[in-house]
C-alpha positions in Angstrom: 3.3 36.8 -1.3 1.7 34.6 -3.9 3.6 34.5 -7.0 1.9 34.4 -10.7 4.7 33.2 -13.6 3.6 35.3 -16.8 4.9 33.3 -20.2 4.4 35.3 -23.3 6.9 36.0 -26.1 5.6 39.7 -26.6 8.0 41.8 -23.9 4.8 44.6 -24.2 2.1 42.1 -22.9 4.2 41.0 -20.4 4.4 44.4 -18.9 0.9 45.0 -19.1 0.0 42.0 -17.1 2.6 42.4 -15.0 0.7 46.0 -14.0 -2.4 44.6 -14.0 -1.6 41.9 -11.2 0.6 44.1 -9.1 -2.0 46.3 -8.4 -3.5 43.2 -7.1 -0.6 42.6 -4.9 0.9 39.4 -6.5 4.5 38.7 -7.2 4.9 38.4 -10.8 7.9 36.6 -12.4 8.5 37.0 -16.5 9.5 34.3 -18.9 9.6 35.1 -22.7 10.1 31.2 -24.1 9.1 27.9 -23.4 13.0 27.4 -22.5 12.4 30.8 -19.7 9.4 29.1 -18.4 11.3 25.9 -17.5 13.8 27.9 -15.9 11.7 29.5 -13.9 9.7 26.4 -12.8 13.2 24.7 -11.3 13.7 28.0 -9.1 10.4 28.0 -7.9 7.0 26.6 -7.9 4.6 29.9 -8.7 0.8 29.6 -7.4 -0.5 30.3 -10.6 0.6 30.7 -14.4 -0.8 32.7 -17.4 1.0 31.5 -20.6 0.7 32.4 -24.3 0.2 29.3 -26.7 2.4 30.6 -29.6 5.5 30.9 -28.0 8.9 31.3 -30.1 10.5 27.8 -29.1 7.1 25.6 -28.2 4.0 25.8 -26.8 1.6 26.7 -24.2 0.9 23.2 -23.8 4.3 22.3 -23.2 4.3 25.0 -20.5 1.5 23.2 -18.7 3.3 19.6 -19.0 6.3 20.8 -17.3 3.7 22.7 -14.7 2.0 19.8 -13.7 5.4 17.6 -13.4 6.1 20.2 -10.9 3.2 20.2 -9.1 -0.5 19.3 -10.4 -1.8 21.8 -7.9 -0.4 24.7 -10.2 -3.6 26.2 -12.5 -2.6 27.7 -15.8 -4.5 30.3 -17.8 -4.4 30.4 -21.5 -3.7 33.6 -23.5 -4.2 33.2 -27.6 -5.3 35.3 -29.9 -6.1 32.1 -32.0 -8.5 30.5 -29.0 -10.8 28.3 -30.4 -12.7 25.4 -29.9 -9.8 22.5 -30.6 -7.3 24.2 -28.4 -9.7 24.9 -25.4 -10.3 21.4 -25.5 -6.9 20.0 -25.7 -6.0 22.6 -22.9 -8.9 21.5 -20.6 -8.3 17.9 -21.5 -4.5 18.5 -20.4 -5.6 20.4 -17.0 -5.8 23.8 -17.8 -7.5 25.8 -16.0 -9.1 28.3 -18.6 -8.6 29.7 -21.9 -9.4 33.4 -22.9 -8.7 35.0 -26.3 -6.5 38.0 -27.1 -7.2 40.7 -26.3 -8.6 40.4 -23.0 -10.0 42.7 -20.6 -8.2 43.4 -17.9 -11.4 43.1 -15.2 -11.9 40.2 -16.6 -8.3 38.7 -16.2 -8.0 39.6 -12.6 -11.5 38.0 -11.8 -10.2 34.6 -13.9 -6.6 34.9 -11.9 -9.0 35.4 -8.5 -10.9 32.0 -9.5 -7.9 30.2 -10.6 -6.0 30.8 -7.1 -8.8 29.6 -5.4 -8.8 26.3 -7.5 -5.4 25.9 -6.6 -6.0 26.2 -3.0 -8.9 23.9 -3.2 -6.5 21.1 -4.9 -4.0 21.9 -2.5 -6.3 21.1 0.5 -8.1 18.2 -1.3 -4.3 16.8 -1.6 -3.6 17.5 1.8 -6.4 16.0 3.3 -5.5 13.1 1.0 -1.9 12.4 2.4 -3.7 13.2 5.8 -6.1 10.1 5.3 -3.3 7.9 4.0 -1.6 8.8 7.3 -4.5 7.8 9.0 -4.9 4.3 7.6 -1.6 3.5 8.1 -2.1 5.0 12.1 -5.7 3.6 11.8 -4.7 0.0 11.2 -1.1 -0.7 11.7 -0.7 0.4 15.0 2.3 0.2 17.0 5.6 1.2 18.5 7.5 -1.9 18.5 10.7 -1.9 16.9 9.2 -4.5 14.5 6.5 -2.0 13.4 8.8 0.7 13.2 10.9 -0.8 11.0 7.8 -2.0 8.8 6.7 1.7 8.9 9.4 3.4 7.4 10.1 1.2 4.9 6.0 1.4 3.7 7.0 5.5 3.9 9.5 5.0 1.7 7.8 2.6 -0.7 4.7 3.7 -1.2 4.9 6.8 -2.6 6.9 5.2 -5.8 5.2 2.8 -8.5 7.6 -0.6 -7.2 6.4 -4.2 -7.0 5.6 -4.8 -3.4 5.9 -8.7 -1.7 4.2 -8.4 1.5 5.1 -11.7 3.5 3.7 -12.6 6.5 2.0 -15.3 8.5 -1.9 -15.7 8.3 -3.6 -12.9 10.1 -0.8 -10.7 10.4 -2.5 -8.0 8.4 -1.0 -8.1 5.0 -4.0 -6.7 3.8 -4.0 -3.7 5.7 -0.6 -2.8 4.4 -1.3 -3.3 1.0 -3.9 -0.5 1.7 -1.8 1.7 3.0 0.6 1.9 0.0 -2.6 2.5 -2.0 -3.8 5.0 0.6 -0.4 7.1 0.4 0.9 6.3 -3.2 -0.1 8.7 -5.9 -2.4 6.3 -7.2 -4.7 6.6 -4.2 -7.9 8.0 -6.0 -7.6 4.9 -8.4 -9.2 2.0 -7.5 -7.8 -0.6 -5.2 -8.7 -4.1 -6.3 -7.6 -7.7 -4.1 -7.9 -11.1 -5.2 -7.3 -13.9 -2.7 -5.6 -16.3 -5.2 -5.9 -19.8 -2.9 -9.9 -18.6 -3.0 -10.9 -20.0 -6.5 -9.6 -22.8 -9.0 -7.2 -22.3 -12.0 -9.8 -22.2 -14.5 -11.8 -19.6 -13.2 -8.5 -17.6 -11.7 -7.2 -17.0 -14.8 -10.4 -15.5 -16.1 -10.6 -13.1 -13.1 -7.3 -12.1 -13.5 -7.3 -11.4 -17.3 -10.7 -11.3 -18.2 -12.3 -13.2 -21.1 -14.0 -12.9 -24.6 -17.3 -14.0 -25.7 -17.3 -17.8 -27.1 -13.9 -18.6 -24.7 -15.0 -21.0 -23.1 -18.7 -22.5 -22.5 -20.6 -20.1 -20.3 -19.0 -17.3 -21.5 -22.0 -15.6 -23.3 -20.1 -12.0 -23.2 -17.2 -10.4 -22.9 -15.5 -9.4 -19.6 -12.8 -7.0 -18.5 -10.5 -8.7 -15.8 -9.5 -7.5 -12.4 -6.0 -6.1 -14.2 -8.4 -4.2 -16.3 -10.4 -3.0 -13.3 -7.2 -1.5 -11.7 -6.3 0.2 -14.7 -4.5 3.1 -12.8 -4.6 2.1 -9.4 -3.5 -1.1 -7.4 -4.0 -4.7 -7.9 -3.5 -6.3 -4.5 -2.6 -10.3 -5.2 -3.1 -12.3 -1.5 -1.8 -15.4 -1.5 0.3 -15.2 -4.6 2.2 -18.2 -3.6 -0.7 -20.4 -4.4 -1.0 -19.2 -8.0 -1.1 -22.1 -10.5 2.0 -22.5 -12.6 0.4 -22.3 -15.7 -0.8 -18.7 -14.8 2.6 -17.5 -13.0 4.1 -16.9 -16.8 0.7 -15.0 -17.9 1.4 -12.4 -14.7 5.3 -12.8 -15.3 4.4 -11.0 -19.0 2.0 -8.4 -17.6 4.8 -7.6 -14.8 7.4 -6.9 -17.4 5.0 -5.1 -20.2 1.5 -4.0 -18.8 0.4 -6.4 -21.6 -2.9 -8.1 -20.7 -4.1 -10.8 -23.0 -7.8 -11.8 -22.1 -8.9 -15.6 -22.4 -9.6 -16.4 -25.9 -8.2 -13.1 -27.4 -5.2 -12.3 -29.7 -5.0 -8.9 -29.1 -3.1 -7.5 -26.1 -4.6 -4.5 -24.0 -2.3 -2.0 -22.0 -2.7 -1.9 -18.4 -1.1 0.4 -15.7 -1.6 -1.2 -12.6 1.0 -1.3 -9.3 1.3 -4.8 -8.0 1.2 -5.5 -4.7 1.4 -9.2 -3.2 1.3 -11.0 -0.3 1.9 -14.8 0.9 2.4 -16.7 4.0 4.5 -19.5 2.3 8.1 -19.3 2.2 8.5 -18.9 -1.8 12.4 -19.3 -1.6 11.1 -22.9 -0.6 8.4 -23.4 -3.3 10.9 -22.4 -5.6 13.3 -24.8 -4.7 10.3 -27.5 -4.9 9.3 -26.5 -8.5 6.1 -24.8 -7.4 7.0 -21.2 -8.4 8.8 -19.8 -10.9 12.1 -17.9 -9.6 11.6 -14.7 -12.2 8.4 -14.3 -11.0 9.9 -13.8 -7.6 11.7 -11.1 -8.2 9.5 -9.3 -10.0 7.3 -9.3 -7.4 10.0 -9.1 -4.4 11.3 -5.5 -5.8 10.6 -4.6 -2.3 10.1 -7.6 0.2 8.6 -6.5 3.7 7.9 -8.4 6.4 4.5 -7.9 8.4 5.9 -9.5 12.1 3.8 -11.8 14.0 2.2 -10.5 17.3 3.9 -12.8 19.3 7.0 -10.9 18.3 5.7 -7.2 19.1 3.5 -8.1 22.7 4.8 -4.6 23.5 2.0 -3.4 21.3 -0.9 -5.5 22.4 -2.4 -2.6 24.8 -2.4 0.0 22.1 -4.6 -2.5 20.0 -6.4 -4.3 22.7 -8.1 -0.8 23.2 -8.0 0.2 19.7 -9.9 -3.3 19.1 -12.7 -2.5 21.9 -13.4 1.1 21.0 -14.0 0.3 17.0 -16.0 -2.9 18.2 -18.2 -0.6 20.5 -19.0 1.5 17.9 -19.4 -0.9 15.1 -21.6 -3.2 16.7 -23.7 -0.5 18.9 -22.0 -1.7 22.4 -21.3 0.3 25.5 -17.5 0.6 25.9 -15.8 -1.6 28.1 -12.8 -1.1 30.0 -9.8 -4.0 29.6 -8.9 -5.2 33.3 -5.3 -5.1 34.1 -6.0 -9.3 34.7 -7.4 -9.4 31.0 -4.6 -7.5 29.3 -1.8 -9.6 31.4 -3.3 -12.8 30.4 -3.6 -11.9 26.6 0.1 -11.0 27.1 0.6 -14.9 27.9 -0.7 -16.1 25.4 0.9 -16.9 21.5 -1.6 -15.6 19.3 -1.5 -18.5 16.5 -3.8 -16.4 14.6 -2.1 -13.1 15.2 -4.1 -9.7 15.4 -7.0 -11.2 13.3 -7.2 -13.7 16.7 -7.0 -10.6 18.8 -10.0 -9.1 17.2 -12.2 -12.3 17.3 -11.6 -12.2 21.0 -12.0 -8.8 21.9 -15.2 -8.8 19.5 -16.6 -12.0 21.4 -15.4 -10.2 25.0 -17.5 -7.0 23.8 -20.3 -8.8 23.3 -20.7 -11.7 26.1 -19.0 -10.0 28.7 -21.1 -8.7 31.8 -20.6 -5.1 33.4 -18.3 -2.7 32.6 -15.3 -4.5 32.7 -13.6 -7.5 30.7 -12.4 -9.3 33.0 -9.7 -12.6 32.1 -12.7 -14.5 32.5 -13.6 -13.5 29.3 -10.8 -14.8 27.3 -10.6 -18.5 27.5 -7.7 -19.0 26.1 -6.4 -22.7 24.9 -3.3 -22.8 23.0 0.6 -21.9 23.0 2.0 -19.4 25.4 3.6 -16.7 24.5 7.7 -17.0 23.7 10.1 -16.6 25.8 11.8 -13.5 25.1 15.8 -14.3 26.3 17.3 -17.7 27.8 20.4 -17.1 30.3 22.4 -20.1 29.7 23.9 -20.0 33.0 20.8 -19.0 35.0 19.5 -22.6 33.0 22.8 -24.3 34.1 22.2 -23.2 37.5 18.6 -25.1 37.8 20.4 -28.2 36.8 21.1 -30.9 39.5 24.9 -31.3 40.4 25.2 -34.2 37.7 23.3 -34.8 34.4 23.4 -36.7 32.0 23.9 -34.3 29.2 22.9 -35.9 26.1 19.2 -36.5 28.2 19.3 -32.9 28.8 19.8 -31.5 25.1 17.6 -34.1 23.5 14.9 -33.2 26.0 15.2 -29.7 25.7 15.2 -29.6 21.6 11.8 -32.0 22.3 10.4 -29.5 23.6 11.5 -26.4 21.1 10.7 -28.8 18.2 7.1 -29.1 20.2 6.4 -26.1 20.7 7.9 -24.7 16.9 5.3 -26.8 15.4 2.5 -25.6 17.5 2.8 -22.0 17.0 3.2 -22.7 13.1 0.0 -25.0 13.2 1.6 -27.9 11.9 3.8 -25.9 9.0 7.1 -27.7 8.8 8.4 -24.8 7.1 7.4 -22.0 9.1 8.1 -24.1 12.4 11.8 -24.1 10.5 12.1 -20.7 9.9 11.0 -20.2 13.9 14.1 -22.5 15.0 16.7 -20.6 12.4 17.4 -24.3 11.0 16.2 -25.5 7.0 13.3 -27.6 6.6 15.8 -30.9 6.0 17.2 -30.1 8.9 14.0 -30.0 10.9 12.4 -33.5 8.5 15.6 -35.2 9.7 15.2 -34.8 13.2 11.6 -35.5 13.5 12.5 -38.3 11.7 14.7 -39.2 14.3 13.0 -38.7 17.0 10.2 -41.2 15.6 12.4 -43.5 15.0 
């Protein structure tokens, strides 16, 4: 039964609307204060609640706060036998539903508690549908049942939903992106605007004023004012790519606006208020910049509140069919294709292969595939791959030990095989000292020193 919460500090009012609304077959609950009201909130979330604005210990108002940090589905009717213009505008500014003066009539109560219900049930579905679609997203473009993904998954479940600084770290092409979107998608933030800014993609001089906007006269060119993209996610997300790459002399400007919401545009003295979630994302290992001088170590934690790691598709093949046809059925329909089926052939020989460019490389291909291949196949003929193989996933020492000849020479055989991982470390990472470091589970001196070696 839907329940209606009645707040009015005249017992005889009460009674009367409690009559009126039972005959309509509601569940009506009574609350004579502000204090009663509150009380009654905690027990129970009611569909629907008519208040009074003069109440002995507060106000109406107050009654609609505390409604809508319970749930901001909940519509509220005011009651005053003072209505007037200011206070049906502060009510409907504050997400009241409607204000009627005392008295009333009762017809016309019951036909404003019939349209009020309704407008509940509408916000409740428009919610649902909105926690639906975040769902979506997150099923739409992180697809997966690797442990990897799982584990990226529930932590993004558990994150997004709150207001915390997000790192996303990842290698290029991993998709950092697309979970950036998803927090936005299923935070409470997600009718706000989401707003990225790739910061590798433009110099310091003009980063800074994209960031933080400008004033007229800052700088020469600048023949107006202009908000920056802090400004632009005022109450949504600002998604920073490539944070790593941010110039020093900017990384204390963000620092400030992390800690205070304080934005200072270029050429201004005056500080603007911002609420904006931060989300950022790198590729670089900023434990390492740090140590280098490149990045400044508060920063970092600012922005690492909650690290989480987008896995490389080498390291979750497992999930390369559920995308492979995920891939072909969005670039059929995108692009106006027939759909193709994947050949067992093609699928195992993507399976061999390394991915350098992780599941953006898997889209280029598949794309490409859709659109040269011939027939209704796509066959491995259609991948021509060139490139690192895919890892191997175990080594049995003894099943290695047992390939050996009877006698070795054992230094040979350990200098040849850490060649070859060395080789193959800085293939996958494209060259990236670092990342081929992290690969091996050894520091980057480590690694300097014995390339170093082996050159010399």
């Amino acid at each position: 039964m839907r329940q209606i919460l009645v707040v009015d500090d005249e017992a005889n009012l009460r009674h009367l609307l409690r009559l009126l609304l039972e005959e309509e077959g509601f569940d009506v609950v009574e609350a004579g204060s502000l204090a009663g009201a509150r009380a009654a909130l905690e027990r129970k979330a009611p569909q629907l609640i008519i208040t009074d604005q003069k109440l002995g210990d507060g106000k109406g108002l107050e009654v609609l706060a505390a409604a809508l940090r319970v749930d901001e589905t909940i519509p509220v009717i005011f009651l005053s036998a003072f209505a007037n213009v200011e206070l049906a505008v502060a009510a409907m500014r504050q997400g009241a539903f409607d204000v009627i003066p005392k008295p009333f009539d009762p017809q016309g109560i019951k036909a404003a508690v019939r349209r009020a219900l309704a407008h509940g049930a509408l916000l409740r579905e428009n919610r649902a549908l909105k926690d639906q679609a975040g769902r979506q997203v997150r099923d739409r473009e992180l697809l997966g049942h690797s442990r990897a993904m799982a584990e990226l998954q529930g932590a993004l479940d558990r994150v997004a939903p709150t207001n915390a600084t997000v790192l996303i770290v990842g290698e290029t092409g991993t998709g950092k992106e697309l979970v950036a979107r998803a927090i936005h998608a299923r935070s409470a933030r997600a009718e706000g605007p989401f707003v990225a800014l790739n910061c590798a993609a433009m110099p310091e001089s003009l980063l800074e004023s994209e960031l933080f906007g400008h004033e007229k006269g800052a700088f020469t060119g600048a023949d107006r004012a202009r908000p920056g993209l802090f400004e632009a996610a005022h109450e949504g997300t600002l998604f920073l790519d490539e944070a790593g790459e941010m110039p020093a002399s900017l990384q204390a400007k963000l620092l400030r606006v992390l800690m205070d919401g304080l934005v200072l545009r270029v050429g201004s003295r005056t500080a603007r208020q911002v609420d904006v979630r931060v989300v950022a994302a790198t590729h670089r290992d900023l434990r390492e910049r740090i140590r280098e001088g490149l990045f400044r170590e508060d920063l970092y934690y600012r922005l690492a509140v909650v690290p989480l790691k987008v896995p490389p598709l080498r390291e979750r093949l497992e999930d390369l069919p559920q995308l492979a046809e995920a891939m072909l059925q969005r670039a059929a329909r995108d692009m106006g294709l027939p759909l193709r089926r994947l050949a067992p052939a093609a699928l195992e020989k993507l399976a061999g292969y390394a991915f350098p460019g992780n599941v953006r490389e898997l889209r280029n291909l598949i794309e490409r595939a859709c659109i040269l291949a011939q027939g209704a196949e796509i066959g491995p003929g259609d991948f021509p791959l060139e490139g690192p193989l895919a890892p191997v996933r175990s080594l049995d020492p003894e099943a290695f030990a047992e390939g050996l000849p009877p006698a070795v020479n054992l230094p040979e055989v350990l200098a040849r095989v850490e060649r070859s991982l060395l080789d193959r470390a800085l293939r996958q990472s494209g060259g990236v000292q670092a990342e081929a470091a992290r690969t091996l589970g050894i520091s980057r001196s480590d690694l300097h020193y014995k390339l170093k070696r082996r050159q010399g």
